[in-house]
C-alpha positions as CSV (number, residue, x, y, z in Angstrom):
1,X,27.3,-0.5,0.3
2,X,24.3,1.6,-0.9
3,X,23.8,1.1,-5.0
4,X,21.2,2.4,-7.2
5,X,21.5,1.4,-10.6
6,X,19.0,3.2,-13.6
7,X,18.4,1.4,-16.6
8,X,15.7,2.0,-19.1
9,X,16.9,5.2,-20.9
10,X,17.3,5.2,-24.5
11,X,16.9,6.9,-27.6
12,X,13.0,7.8,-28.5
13,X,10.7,9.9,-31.0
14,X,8.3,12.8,-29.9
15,X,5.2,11.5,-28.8
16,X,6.9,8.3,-27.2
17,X,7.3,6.3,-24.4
18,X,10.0,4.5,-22.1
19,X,9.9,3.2,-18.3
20,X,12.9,3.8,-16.3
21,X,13.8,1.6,-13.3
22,X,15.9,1.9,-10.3
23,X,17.4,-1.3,-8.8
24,X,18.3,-0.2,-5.1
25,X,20.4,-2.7,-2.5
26,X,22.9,-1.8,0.3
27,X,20.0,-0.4,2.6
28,X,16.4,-0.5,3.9
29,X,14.4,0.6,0.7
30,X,11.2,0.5,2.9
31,X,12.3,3.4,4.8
32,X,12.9,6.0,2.3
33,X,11.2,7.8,-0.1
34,X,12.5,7.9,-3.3
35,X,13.0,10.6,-6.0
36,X,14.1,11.3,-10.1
37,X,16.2,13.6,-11.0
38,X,16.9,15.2,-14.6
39,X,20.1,16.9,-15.9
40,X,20.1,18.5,-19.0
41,X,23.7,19.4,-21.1
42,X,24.2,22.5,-19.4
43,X,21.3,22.9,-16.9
44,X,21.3,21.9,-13.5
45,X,19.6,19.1,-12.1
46,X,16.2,18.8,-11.7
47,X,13.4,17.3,-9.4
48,X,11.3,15.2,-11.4
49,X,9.2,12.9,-9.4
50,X,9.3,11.7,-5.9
51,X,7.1,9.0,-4.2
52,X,6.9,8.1,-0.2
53,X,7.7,5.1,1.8
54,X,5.2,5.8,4.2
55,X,1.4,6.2,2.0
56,X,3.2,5.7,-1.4
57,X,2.1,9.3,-2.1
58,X,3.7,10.5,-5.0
59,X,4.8,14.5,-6.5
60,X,6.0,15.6,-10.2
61,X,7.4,18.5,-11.4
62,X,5.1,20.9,-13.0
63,X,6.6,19.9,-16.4
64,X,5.8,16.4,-15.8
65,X,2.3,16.4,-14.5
66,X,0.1,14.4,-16.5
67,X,2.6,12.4,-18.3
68,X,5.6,11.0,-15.9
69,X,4.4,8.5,-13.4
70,X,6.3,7.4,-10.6
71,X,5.5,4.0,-8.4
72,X,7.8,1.4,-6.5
73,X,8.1,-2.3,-5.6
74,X,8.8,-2.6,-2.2
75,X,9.5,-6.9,-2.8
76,X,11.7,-5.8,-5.8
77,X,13.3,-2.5,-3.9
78,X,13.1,-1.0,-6.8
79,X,11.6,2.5,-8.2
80,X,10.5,2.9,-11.8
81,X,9.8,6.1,-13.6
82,X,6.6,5.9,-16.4
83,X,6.9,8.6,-18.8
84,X,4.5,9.2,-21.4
85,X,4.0,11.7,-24.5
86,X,7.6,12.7,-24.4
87,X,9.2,15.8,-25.7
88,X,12.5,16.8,-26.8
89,X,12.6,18.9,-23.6
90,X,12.4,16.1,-22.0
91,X,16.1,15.2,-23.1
92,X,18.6,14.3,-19.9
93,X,20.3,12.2,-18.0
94,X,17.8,10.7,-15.3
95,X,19.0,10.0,-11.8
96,X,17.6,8.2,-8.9
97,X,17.9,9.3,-5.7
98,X,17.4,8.9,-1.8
99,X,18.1,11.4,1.4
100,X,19.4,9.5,4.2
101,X,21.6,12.2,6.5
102,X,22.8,13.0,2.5
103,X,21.9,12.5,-0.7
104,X,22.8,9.0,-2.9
105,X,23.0,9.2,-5.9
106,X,22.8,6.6,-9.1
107,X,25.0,6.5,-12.2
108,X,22.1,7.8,-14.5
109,X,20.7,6.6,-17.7
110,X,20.2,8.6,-20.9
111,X,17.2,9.7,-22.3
112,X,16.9,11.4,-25.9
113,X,13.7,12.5,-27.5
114,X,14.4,13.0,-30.9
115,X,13.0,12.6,-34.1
């Protein structure tokens, strides 16, 4: 069955730095783009980066640009999420994500920017 399983999240200052990964199985990576999502305590969720299977072409968020960085691993199916100069605003759960006739969805992994 399709999986994606985040891990990476954690607790981090202002100013900081983690990388967030995406471990996908269960179906044919190479065929999908991929996407991370954001959910803030009572927000909805958010687009946050996407990148292609096709030309590895890749999209952010406005509130993103310049600091998130999206790529993928084709040989390792997974997805992994850069992000840079992080702000408390920046505090959510992070999702991975895939449309294939409907969205799939991961368990999500924390991310706090605090000082």
């Amino acid at each position: 069955q399709v999986q994606l399983v985040e891990s990476g999240g954690g607790l981090v200052q202002p100013g900081g730095s983690l990388r967030l990964s995406c471990a996908a199985s269960g179906f044919m990576f190479t065929m999908t783009g991929m996407n991370w999502y954001r959910q803030a305590p009572g927000k909805e969720r958010e687009f946050v980066a996407g990148i292609s299977n096709t030309d590895g072409s890749t999209n952010y968020a406005n509130s993103v640009k310049g600091r998130f960085t999206i790529s993928r691993d084709n040989a390792k199916n997974t997805v992994y999420l850069q992000m840079n100069s992080l702000k408390p605003e920046d505090t959510a759960v992070y999702y991975c994500n895939f449309f294939w006739n409907r969205n799939y969805w991961g368990q999500g992994t924390q991310v706090t920017v605090s000082s």
